[in-house]
Chimera marker file (.cmm) of the C-alpha trace (Angstrom):
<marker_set name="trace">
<marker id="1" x="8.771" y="-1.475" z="-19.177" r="1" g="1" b="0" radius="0.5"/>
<marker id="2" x="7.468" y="-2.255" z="-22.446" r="1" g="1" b="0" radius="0.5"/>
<marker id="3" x="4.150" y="-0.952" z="-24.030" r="1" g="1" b="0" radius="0.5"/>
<marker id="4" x="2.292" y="-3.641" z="-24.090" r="1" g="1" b="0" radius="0.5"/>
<marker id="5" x="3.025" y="-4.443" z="-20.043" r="1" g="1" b="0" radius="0.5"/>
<marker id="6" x="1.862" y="-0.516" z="-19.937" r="1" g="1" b="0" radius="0.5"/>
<marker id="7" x="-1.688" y="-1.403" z="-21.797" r="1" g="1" b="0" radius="0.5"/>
<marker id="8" x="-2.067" y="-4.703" z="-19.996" r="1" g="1" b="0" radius="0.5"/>
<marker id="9" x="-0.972" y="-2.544" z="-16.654" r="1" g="1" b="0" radius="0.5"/>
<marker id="10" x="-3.960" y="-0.234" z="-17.201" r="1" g="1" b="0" radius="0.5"/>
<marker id="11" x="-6.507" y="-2.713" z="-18.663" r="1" g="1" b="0" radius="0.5"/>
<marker id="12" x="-5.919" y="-4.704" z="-15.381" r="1" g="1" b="0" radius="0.5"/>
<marker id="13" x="-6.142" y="-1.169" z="-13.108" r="1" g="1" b="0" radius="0.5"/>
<marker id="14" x="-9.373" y="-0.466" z="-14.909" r="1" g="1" b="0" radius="0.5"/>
<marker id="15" x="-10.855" y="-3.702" z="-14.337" r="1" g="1" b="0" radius="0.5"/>
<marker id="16" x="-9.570" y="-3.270" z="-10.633" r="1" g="1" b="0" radius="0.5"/>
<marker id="17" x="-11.677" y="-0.152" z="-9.960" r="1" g="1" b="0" radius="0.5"/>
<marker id="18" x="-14.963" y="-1.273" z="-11.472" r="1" g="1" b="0" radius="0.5"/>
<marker id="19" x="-14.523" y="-3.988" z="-8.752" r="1" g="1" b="0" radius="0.5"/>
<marker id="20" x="-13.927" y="-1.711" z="-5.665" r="1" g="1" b="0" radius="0.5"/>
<marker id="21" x="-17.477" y="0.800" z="-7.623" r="1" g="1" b="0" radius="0.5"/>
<marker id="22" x="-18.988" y="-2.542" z="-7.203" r="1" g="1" b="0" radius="0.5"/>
<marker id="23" x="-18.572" y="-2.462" z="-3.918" r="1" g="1" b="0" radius="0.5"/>
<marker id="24" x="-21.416" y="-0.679" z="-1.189" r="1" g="1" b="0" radius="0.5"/>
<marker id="25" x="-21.138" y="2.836" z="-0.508" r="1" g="1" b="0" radius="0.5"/>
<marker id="26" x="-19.621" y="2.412" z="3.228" r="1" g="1" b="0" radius="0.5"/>
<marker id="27" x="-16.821" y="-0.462" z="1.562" r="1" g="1" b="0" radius="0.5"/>
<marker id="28" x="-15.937" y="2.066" z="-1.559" r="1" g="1" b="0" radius="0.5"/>
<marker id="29" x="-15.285" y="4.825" z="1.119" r="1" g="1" b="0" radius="0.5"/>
<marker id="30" x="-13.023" y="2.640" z="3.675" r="1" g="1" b="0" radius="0.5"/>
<marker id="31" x="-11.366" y="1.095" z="0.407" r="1" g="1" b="0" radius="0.5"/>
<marker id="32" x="-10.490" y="4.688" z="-0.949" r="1" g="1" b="0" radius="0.5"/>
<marker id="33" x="-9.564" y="5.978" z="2.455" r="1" g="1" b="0" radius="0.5"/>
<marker id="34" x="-7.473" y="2.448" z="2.664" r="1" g="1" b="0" radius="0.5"/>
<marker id="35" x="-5.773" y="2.760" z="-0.408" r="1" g="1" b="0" radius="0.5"/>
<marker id="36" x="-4.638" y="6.375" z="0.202" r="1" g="1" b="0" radius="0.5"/>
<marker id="37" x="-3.195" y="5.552" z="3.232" r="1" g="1" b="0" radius="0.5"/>
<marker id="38" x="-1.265" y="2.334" z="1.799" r="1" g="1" b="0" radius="0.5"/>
<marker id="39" x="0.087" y="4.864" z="-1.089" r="1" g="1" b="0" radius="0.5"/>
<marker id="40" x="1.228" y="7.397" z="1.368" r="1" g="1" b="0" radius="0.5"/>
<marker id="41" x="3.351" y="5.029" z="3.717" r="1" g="1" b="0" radius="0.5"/>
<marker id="42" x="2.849" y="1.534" z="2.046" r="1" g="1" b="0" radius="0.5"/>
<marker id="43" x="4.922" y="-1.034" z="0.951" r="1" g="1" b="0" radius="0.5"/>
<marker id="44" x="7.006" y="-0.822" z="-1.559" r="1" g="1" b="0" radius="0.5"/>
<marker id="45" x="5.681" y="-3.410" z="-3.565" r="1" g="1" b="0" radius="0.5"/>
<marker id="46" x="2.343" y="-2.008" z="-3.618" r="1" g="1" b="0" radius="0.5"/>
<marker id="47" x="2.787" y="-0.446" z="-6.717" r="1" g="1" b="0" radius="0.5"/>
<marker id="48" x="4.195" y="-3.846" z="-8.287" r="1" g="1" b="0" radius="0.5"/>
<marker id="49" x="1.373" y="-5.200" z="-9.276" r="1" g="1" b="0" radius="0.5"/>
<marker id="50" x="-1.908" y="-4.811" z="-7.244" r="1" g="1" b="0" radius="0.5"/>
<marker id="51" x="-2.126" y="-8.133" z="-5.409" r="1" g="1" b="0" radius="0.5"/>
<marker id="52" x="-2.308" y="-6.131" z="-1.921" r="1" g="1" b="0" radius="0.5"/>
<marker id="53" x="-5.059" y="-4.022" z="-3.459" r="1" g="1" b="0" radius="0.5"/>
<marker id="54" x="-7.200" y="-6.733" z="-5.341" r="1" g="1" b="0" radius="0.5"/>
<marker id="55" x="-6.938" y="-8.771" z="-2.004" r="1" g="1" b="0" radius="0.5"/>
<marker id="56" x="-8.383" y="-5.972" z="-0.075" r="1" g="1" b="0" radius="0.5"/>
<marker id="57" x="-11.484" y="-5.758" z="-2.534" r="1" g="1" b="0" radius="0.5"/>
<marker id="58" x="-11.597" y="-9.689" z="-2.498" r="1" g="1" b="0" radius="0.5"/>
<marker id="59" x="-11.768" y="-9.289" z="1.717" r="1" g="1" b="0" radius="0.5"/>
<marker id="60" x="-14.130" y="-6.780" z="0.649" r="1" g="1" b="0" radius="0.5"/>
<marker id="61" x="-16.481" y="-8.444" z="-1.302" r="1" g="1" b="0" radius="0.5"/>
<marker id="62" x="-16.902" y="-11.538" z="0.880" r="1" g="1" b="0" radius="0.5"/>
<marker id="63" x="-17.667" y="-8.777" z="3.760" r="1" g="1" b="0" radius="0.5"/>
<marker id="64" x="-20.543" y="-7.398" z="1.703" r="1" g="1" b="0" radius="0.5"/>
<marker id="65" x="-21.931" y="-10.763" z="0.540" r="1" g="1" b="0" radius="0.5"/>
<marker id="66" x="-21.729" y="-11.911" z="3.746" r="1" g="1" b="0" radius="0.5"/>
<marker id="67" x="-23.879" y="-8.863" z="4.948" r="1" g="1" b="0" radius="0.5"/>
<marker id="68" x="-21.052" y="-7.456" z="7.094" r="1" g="1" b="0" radius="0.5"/>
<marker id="69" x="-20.491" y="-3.487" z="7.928" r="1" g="1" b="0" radius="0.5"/>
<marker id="70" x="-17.598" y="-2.470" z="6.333" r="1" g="1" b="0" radius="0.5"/>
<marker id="71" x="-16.029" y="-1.858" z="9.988" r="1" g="1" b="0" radius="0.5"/>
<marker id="72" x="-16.964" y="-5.496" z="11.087" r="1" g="1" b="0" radius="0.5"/>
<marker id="73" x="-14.314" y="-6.228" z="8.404" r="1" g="1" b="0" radius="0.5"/>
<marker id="74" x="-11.664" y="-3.871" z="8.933" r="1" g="1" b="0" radius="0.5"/>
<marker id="75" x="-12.567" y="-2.888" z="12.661" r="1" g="1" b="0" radius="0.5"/>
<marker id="76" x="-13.167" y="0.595" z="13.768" r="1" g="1" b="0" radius="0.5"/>
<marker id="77" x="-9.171" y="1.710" z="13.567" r="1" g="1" b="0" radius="0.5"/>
<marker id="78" x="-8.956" y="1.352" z="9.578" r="1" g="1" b="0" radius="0.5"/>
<marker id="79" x="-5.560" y="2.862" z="10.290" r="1" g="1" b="0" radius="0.5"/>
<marker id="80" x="-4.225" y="0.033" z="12.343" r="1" g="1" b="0" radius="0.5"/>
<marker id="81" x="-6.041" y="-2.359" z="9.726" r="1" g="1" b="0" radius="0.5"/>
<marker id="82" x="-3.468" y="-1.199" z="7.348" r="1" g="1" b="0" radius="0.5"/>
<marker id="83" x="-0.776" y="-1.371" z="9.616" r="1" g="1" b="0" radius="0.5"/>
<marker id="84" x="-1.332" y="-4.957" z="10.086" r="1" g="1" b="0" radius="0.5"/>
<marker id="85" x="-1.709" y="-5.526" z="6.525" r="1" g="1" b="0" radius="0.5"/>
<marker id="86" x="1.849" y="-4.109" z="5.558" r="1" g="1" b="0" radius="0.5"/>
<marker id="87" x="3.594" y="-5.022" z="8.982" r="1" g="1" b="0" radius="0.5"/>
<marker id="88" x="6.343" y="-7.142" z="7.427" r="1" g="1" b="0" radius="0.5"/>
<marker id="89" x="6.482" y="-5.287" z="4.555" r="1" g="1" b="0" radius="0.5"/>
<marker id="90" x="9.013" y="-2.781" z="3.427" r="1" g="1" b="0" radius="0.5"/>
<marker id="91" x="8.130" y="0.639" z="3.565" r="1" g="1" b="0" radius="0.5"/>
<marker id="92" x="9.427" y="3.657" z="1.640" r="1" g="1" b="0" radius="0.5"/>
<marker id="93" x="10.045" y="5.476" z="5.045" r="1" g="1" b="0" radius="0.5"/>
<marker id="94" x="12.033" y="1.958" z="5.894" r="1" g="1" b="0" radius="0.5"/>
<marker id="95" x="14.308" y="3.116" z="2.566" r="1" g="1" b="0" radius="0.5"/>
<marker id="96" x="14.624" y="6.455" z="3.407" r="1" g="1" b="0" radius="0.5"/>
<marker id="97" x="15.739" y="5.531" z="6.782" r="1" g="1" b="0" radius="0.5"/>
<marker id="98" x="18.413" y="3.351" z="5.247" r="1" g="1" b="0" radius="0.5"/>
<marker id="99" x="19.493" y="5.724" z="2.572" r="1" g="1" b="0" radius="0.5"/>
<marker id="100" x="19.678" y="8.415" z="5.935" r="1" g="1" b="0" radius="0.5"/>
<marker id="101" x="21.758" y="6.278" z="8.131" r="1" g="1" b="0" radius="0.5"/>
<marker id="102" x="24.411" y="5.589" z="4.540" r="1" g="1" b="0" radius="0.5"/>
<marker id="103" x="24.516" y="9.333" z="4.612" r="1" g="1" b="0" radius="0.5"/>
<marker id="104" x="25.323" y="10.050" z="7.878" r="1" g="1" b="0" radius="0.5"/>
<marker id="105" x="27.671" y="7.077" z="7.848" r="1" g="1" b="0" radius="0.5"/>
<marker id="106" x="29.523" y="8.450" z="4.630" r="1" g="1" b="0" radius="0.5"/>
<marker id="107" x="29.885" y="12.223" z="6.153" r="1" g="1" b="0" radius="0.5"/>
<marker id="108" x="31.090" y="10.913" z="9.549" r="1" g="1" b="0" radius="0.5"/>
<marker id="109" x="33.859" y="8.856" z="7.757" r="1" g="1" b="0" radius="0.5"/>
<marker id="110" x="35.140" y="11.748" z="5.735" r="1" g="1" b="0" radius="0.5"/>
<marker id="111" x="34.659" y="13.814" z="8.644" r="1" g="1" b="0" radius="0.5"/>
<marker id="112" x="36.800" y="11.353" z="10.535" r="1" g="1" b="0" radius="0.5"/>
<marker id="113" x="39.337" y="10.943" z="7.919" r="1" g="1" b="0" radius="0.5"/>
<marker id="114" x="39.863" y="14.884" z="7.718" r="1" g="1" b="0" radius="0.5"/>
<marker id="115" x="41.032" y="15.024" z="10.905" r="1" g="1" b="0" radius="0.5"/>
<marker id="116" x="43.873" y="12.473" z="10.703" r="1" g="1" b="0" radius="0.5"/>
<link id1="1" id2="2" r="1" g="1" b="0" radius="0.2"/>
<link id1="2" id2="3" r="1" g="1" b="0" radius="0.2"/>
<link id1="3" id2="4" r="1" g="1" b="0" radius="0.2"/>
<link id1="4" id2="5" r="1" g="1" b="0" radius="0.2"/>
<link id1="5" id2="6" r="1" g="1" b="0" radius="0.2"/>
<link id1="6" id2="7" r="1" g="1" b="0" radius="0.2"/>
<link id1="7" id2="8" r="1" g="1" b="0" radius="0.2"/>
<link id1="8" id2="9" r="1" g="1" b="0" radius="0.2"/>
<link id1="9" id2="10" r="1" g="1" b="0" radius="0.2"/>
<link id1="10" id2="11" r="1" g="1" b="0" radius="0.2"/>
<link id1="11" id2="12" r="1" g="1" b="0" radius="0.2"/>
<link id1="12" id2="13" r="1" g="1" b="0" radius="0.2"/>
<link id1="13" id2="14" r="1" g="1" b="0" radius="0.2"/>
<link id1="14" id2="15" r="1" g="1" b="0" radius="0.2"/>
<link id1="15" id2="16" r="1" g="1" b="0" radius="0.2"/>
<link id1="16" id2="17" r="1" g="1" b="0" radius="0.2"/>
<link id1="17" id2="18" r="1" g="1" b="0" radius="0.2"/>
<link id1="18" id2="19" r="1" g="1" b="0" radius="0.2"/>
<link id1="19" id2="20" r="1" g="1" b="0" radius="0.2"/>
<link id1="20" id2="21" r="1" g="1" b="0" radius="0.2"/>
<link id1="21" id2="22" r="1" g="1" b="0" radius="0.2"/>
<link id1="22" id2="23" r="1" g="1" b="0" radius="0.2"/>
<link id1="23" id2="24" r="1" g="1" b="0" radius="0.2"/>
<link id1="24" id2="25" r="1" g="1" b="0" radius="0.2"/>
<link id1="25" id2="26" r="1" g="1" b="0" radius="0.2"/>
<link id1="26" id2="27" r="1" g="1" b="0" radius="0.2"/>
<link id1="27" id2="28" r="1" g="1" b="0" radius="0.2"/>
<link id1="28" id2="29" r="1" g="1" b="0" radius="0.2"/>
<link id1="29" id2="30" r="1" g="1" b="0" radius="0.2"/>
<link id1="30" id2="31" r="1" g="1" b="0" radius="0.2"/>
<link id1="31" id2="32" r="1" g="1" b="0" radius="0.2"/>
<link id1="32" id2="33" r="1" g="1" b="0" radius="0.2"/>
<link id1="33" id2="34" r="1" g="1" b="0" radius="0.2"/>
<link id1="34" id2="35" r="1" g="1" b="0" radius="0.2"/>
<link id1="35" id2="36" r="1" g="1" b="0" radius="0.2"/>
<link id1="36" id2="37" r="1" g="1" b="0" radius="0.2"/>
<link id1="37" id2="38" r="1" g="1" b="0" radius="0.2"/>
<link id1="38" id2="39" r="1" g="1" b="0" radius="0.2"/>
<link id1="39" id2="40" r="1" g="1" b="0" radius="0.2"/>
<link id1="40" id2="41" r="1" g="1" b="0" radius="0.2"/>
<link id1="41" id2="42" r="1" g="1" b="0" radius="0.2"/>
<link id1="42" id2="43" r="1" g="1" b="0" radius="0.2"/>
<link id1="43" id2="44" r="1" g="1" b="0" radius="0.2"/>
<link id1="44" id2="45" r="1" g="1" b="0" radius="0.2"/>
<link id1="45" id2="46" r="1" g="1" b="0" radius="0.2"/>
<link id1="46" id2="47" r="1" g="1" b="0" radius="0.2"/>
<link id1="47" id2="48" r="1" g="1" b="0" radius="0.2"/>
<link id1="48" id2="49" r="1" g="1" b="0" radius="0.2"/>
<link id1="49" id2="50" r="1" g="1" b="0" radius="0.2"/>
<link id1="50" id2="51" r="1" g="1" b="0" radius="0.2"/>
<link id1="51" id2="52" r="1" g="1" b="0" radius="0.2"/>
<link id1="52" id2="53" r="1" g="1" b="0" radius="0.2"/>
<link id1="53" id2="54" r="1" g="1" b="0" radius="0.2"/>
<link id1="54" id2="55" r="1" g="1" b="0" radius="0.2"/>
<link id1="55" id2="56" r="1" g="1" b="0" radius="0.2"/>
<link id1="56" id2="57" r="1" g="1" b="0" radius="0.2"/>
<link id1="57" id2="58" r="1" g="1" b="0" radius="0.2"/>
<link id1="58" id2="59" r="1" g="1" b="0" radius="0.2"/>
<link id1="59" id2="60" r="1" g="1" b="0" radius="0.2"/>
<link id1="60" id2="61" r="1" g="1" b="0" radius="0.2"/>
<link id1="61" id2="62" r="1" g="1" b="0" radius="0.2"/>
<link id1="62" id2="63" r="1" g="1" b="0" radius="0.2"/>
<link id1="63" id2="64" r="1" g="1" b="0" radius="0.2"/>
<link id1="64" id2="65" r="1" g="1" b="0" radius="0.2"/>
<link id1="65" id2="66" r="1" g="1" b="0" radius="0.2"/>
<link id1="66" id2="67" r="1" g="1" b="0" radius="0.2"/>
<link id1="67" id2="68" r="1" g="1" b="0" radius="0.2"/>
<link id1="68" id2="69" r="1" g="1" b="0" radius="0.2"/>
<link id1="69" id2="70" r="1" g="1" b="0" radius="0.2"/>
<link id1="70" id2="71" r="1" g="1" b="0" radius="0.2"/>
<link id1="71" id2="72" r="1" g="1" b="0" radius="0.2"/>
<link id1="72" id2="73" r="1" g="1" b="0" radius="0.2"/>
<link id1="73" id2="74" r="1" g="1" b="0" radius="0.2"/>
<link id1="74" id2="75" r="1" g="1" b="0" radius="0.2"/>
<link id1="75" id2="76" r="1" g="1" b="0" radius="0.2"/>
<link id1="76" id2="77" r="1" g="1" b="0" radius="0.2"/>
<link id1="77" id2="78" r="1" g="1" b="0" radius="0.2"/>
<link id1="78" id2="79" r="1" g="1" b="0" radius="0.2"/>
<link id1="79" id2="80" r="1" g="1" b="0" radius="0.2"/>
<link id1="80" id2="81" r="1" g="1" b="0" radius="0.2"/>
<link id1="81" id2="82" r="1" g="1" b="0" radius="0.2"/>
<link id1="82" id2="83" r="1" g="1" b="0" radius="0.2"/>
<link id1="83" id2="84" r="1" g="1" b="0" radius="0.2"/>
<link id1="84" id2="85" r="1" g="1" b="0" radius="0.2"/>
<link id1="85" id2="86" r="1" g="1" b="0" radius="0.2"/>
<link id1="86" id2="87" r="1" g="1" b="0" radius="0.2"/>
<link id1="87" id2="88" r="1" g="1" b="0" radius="0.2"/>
<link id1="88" id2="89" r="1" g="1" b="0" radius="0.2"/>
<link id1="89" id2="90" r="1" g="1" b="0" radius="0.2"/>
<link id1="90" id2="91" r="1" g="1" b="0" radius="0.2"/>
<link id1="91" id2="92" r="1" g="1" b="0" radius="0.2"/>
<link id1="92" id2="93" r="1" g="1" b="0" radius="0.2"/>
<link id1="93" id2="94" r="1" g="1" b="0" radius="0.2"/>
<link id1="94" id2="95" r="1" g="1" b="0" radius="0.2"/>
<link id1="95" id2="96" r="1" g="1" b="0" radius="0.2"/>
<link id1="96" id2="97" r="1" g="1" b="0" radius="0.2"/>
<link id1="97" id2="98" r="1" g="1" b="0" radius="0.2"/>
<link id1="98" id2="99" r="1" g="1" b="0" radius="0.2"/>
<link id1="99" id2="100" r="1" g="1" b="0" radius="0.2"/>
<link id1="100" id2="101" r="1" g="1" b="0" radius="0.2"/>
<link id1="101" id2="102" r="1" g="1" b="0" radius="0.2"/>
<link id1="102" id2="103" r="1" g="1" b="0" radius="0.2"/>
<link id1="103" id2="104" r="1" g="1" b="0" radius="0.2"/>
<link id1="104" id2="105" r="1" g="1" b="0" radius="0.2"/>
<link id1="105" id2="106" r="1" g="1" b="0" radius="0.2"/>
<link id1="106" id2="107" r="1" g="1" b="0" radius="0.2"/>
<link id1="107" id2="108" r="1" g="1" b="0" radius="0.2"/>
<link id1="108" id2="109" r="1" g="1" b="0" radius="0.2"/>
<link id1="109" id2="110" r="1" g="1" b="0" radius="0.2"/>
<link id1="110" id2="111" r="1" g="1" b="0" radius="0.2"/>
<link id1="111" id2="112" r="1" g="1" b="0" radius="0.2"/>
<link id1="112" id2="113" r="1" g="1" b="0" radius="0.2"/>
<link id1="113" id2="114" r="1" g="1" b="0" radius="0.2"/>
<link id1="114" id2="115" r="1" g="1" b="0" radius="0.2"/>
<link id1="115" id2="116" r="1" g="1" b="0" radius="0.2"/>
</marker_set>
Protein backbone atom coordinates (compact mmCIF):
# COMPACT_ATOMS: atom_id res chain seq x y z
CA UNK A 1 0.00 0.00 0.00
CA UNK A 2 1.30 3.21 -0.99
CA UNK A 3 1.20 6.53 1.06
CA UNK A 4 -0.94 8.34 -0.63
CA UNK A 5 -3.79 5.27 -0.63
CA UNK A 6 -2.79 5.51 3.34
CA UNK A 7 -3.77 9.49 3.46
CA UNK A 8 -6.70 9.07 1.12
CA UNK A 9 -7.57 5.77 3.44
CA UNK A 10 -7.79 8.02 6.51
CA UNK A 11 -9.21 11.23 4.93
CA UNK A 12 -12.11 8.94 3.75
CA UNK A 13 -12.32 7.12 7.53
CA UNK A 14 -12.48 10.60 8.96
CA UNK A 15 -15.10 11.80 6.80
CA UNK A 16 -16.88 8.37 7.60
CA UNK A 17 -17.15 9.05 11.35
CA UNK A 18 -18.33 12.64 11.25
CA UNK A 19 -21.23 10.94 9.34
CA UNK A 20 -22.13 8.15 11.90
CA UNK A 21 -21.56 11.71 15.02
CA UNK A 22 -24.14 13.05 12.74
CA UNK A 23 -26.24 10.59 13.46
CA UNK A 24 -28.96 10.67 16.81
CA UNK A 25 -27.77 9.52 20.00
CA UNK A 26 -29.81 6.02 19.95
CA UNK A 27 -28.35 5.43 15.91
CA UNK A 28 -24.53 6.44 17.04
CA UNK A 29 -24.89 3.81 19.90
CA UNK A 30 -26.45 0.77 17.71
CA UNK A 31 -23.88 1.89 14.90
CA UNK A 32 -20.86 1.60 17.42
CA UNK A 33 -22.24 -1.49 19.04
CA UNK A 34 -22.79 -2.68 15.15
CA UNK A 35 -19.53 -1.99 14.01
CA UNK A 36 -17.78 -3.75 16.94
CA UNK A 37 -19.53 -6.68 16.39
CA UNK A 38 -18.85 -6.72 12.43
CA UNK A 39 -14.94 -6.21 13.45
CA UNK A 40 -14.98 -9.03 15.86
CA UNK A 41 -16.55 -11.80 13.52
CA UNK A 42 -17.14 -9.84 10.19
CA UNK A 43 -16.35 -10.30 6.84
CA UNK A 44 -13.32 -10.25 5.60
CA UNK A 45 -13.73 -7.58 3.32
CA UNK A 46 -14.89 -5.26 5.85
CA UNK A 47 -11.75 -3.80 6.30
CA UNK A 48 -11.34 -3.34 2.35
CA UNK A 49 -12.75 -0.40 1.99
CA UNK A 50 -15.82 0.67 4.10
CA UNK A 51 -18.70 0.12 1.69
CA UNK A 52 -20.43 -2.31 4.40
CA UNK A 53 -19.90 0.44 6.96
CA UNK A 54 -20.90 3.65 4.91
CA UNK A 55 -24.04 1.58 3.82
CA UNK A 56 -24.99 1.00 7.34
CA UNK A 57 -24.81 4.88 8.13
CA UNK A 58 -26.61 5.50 4.69
CA UNK A 59 -29.56 2.83 6.15
CA UNK A 60 -28.98 4.92 9.03
CA UNK A 61 -29.58 8.19 7.98
CA UNK A 62 -32.72 7.52 5.93
CA UNK A 63 -34.01 5.82 9.39
CA UNK A 64 -33.49 9.11 11.22
CA UNK A 65 -34.87 11.38 8.48
CA UNK A 66 -37.57 9.31 8.17
CA UNK A 67 -38.27 9.69 12.00
CA UNK A 68 -37.66 5.98 12.69
CA UNK A 69 -36.23 4.45 16.21
CA UNK A 70 -33.07 3.19 15.60
CA UNK A 71 -34.57 -0.45 16.44
CA UNK A 72 -37.46 0.06 13.83
CA UNK A 73 -34.41 -0.07 11.50
CA UNK A 74 -32.32 -2.73 12.70
CA UNK A 75 -35.06 -4.62 14.84
CA UNK A 76 -34.67 -5.40 18.44
CA UNK A 77 -31.87 -8.40 17.84
CA UNK A 78 -29.04 -5.91 16.45
CA UNK A 79 -27.05 -9.13 16.66
CA UNK A 80 -29.03 -11.05 14.13
CA UNK A 81 -29.18 -7.65 12.06
CA UNK A 82 -25.57 -8.19 11.51
CA UNK A 83 -25.81 -11.64 10.88
CA UNK A 84 -28.01 -11.02 8.02
CA UNK A 85 -25.91 -8.34 6.79
CA UNK A 86 -22.66 -10.57 6.43
CA UNK A 87 -24.57 -13.96 5.79
CA UNK A 88 -22.89 -14.70 2.46
CA UNK A 89 -19.94 -13.20 3.35
CA UNK A 90 -16.67 -14.71 4.32
CA UNK A 91 -15.75 -14.63 7.73
CA UNK A 92 -12.35 -14.78 9.44
CA UNK A 93 -13.67 -17.72 11.65
CA UNK A 94 -14.73 -19.25 7.97
CA UNK A 95 -10.60 -18.94 7.30
CA UNK A 96 -9.58 -20.21 10.35
CA UNK A 97 -11.80 -23.10 9.93
CA UNK A 98 -10.20 -23.78 6.58
CA UNK A 99 -6.66 -23.19 7.61
CA UNK A 100 -7.80 -25.90 10.76
CA UNK A 101 -9.18 -28.57 8.60
CA UNK A 102 -5.46 -28.11 6.07
CA UNK A 103 -3.82 -28.78 9.38
CA UNK A 104 -5.42 -31.61 10.51
CA UNK A 105 -5.41 -32.91 6.95
CA UNK A 106 -1.50 -32.39 6.66
CA UNK A 107 -0.75 -34.20 10.25
CA UNK A 108 -3.11 -37.12 9.46
CA UNK A 109 -1.21 -37.72 6.12
CA UNK A 110 2.19 -37.77 7.69
CA UNK A 111 0.74 -39.60 10.43
CA UNK A 112 -0.52 -42.08 7.88
CA UNK A 113 2.55 -42.21 5.89
CA UNK A 114 4.70 -43.03 9.14
CA UNK A 115 3.11 -46.00 9.60
CA UNK A 116 3.69 -47.62 6.19
Amino acid sequence: MKIRDMIEGKKEWRAHVARVKALPQDYQIVYKELQKYLFKVGPVELTEGNGLLSGIVDLFAEGATLGKGVLEVTGSDVAAFCDDLIKDSKTYADLYQESVDQEVAKAMKKAVDKTK
